[in-house]
C-alpha positions in Angstrom: 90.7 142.4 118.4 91.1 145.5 120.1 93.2 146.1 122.9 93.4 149.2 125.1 96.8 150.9 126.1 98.0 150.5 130.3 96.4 152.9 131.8 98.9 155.6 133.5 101.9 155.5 131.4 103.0 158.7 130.3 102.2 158.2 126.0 98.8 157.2 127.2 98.5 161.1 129.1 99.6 162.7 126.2 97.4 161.0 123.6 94.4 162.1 125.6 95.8 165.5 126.0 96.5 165.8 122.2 92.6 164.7 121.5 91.0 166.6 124.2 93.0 169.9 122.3 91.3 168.8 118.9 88.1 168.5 120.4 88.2 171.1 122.2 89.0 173.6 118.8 86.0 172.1 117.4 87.0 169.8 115.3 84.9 167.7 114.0 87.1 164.5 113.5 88.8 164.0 117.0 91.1 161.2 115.1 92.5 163.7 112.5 96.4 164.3 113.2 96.3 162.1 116.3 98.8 158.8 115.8 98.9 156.7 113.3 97.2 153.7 113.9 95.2 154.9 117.0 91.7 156.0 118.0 90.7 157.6 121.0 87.5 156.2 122.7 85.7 159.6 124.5 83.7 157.1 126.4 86.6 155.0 127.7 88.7 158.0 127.6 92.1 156.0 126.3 93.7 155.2 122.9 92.8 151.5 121.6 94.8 150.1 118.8 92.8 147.6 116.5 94.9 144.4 115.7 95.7 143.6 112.0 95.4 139.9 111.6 98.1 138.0 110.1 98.3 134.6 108.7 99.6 133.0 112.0 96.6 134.5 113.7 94.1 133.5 110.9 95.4 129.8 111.4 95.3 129.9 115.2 91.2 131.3 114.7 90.8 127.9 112.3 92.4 126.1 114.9 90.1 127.4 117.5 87.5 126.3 116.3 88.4 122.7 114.6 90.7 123.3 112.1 87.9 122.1 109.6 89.3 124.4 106.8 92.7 125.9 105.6 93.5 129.7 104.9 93.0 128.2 100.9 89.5 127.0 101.2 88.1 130.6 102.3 90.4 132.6 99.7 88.1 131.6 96.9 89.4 134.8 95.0 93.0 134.5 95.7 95.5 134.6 98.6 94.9 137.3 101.1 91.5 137.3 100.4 90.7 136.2 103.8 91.3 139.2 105.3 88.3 140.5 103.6 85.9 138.7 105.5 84.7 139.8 108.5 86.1 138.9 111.6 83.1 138.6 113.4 81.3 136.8 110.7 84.3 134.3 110.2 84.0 133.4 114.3 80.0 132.9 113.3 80.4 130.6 110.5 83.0 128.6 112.3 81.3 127.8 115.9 78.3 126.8 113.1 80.5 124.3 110.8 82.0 122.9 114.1 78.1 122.7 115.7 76.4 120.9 112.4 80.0 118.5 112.1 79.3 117.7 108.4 82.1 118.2 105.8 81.9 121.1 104.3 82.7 122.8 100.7 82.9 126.4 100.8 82.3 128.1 96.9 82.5 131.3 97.2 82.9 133.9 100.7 84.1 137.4 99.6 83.4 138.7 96.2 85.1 141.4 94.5 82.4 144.0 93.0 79.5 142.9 94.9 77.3 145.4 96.9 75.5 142.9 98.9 76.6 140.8 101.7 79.8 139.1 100.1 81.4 142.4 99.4 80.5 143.0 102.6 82.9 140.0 103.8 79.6 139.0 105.3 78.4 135.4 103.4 79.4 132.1 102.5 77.8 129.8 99.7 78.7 126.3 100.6 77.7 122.5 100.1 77.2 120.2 102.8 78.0 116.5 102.4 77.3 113.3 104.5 80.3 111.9 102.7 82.7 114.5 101.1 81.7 114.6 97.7 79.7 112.0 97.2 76.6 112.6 98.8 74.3 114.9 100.6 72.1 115.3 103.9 68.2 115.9 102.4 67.6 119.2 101.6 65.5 119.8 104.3 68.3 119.3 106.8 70.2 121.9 105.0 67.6 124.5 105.8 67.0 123.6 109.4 70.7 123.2 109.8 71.0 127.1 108.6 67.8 128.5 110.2 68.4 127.2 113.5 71.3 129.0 113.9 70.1 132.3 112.9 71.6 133.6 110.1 70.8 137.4 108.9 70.1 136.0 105.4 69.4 132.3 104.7 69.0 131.0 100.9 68.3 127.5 99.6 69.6 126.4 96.0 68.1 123.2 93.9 70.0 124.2 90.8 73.0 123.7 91.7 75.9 121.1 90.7 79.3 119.7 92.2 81.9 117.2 90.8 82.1 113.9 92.3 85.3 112.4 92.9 85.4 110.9 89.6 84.9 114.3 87.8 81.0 113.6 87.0 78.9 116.7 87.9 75.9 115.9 90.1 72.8 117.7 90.6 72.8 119.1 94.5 71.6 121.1 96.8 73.8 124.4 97.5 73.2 126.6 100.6 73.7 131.0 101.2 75.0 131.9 104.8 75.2 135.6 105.7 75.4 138.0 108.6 74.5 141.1 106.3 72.2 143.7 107.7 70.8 144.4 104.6 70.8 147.9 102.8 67.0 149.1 103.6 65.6 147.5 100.7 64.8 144.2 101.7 63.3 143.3 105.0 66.0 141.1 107.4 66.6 138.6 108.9 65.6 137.0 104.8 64.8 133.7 103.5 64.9 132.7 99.8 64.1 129.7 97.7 66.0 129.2 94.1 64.9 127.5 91.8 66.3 127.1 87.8 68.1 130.8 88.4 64.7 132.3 90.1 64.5 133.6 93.5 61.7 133.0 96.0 61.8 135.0 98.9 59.5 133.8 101.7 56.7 135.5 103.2 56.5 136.1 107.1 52.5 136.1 106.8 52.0 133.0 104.9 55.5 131.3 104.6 55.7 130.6 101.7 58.3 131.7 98.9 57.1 134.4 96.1 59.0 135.5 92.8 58.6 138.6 92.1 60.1 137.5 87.9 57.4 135.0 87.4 54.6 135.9 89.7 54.3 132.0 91.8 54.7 131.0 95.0 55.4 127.9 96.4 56.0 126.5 99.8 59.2 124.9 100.7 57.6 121.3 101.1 56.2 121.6 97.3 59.5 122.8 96.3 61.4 119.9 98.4 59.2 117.1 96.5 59.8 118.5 93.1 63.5 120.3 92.9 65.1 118.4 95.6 68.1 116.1 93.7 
C-alpha cells in the first residue's frame, strides 16, 4: 500500500522543489534523479513511497482474510513466488475463498514464461472440495460459484484429475480465476469451457461455448451431462 509523506516537513518541501526543477527543464520523466524509492504525484503534489511487502505482511493479509492458506500453498513455483501476484488480485481471490467457505486446493497462481494472466500475477487454477480431497460440489456450482463473483476471465475444466488421500487419481472438475484485462485480442470479461485439452469460449449472443480447433459448440448444460465426473 501506498502511503504519502506528513505534509510540511522540511524533506517533503525539498522533494517537490527538486521535481518541480525537472519538470520544469522539460524533462520528460519527472521521477528520473529524484530519490530512490519515491514518486512524486503532480496531482497530489507530495512524494508517496509504495510499501514492499514482506513475509510478516503477506501472513497478516492471509490472516485477514481467514487464514485459509499458508504463504506455501500460493508459491506453487517456489518460495518468494508470492510476491509475484498481484496485490490487488491476492485481496480478490481471498474475500472470494472466504465468501464460497469450501476447502480449497490452489494448482498453479504465478507462472514463470507466461504472457497471459498468470505471468501477469493475475489467476489462480484451483479445485474446490466438499470434503478435502475426497469429493466435489457439482460442476455447476463451480461455475456459479466463479461467475457470481465476477471474475475478468472465468474457465471451466472436465479433464482434469487430483489424488485422493490414498494416492488414486480421480477424474474432477478444475476451475481458472483471473483478474487479467486481457491483451486486445480477446474480448473480456471471458468465459471458456474445456474439454479433453479443447477450449470453448462462450458466446455473448447465444451462450454457448465454440472451438475454434474443431469447429462445435456446445452449451454448458450438454457439456455438464456428458463431461461432468
Amino acid at each position: 500500500m501506498e502511503k504519502p509523506t506528513r505534509k510540511g516537513t522540511e524533506t517533503e518541501k525539498d522533494l517537490i522543489t527538486e521535481a518541480k526543477k525537472y519538470i520544469n527543464s522539460g524533462s520528460t520523466n519527472p521521477h528520473k534523479n529524484c530519490s530512490r524509492g519515491r514518486r512524486f504525484s503532480p496531482t497530489a503534489g507530495s512524494y508517496k513511497r509504495k510499501k514492499i511487502m514482506n513475509t510478516q505482511d503477506y501472513n497478516a493479509l492471509l490472516d485477514s482474510y481467514g487464514n485459509h492458506f499458508s504463504i506455501r500453498e500460493l508459491e506453487i513455483q517456489g518460495p518468494g513466488t508470492i510476491k509475484r501476484i498481484e496485490v490487488g488480485f491476492l485481496r480478490n481471490f481471498l474475500a472470494w475463498r472466504s465468501w464460497h467457505g469450501l476447502p480449497t486446493l490452489v494448482t498453479s497462481a504465478w507462472r514463470k514464461g507466461d504472457p497471459r494472466s498468470h505471468g501477469h500475477g493475475l489467476a489462480v487454477d484451483l479445485l474446490l472440495f466438499e470434503e478435502w480431497l475426497s469429493s466435489q460440489p457439482t460442476a455447476l456450482q463451480h461455475w456459479l460459484l466463479a461467475t457470481t463473483w465476477g471474475f475478468k476471465g472465468v474457465g471451466l475444466y472436465f479433464d482434469w484429475t487430483f489424488a485422493n488421500k490414498e494416492g488414486t487419481k480421480i477424474p474432477a472438475i478444475g476451475l481458472h480465476v483471473d483478474g487479467w484485462s486481457g491483451n486486445g485480442r480477446s474480448r473480456r470479461p471471458l468465459r471458456w469451457l474445456r474439454i479433453d485439452g479443447q477450449y470453448y469460449y462462450q458466446s455473448l449472443a447465444s451462450g454457448h461455448f465454440y472451438c475454434k480447433s474443431n469447429k462445435q459448440s456446445i452449451t454448458l448444460d450438454e457439456a455438464i451431462r456428458r463431461y461432468a465426473p
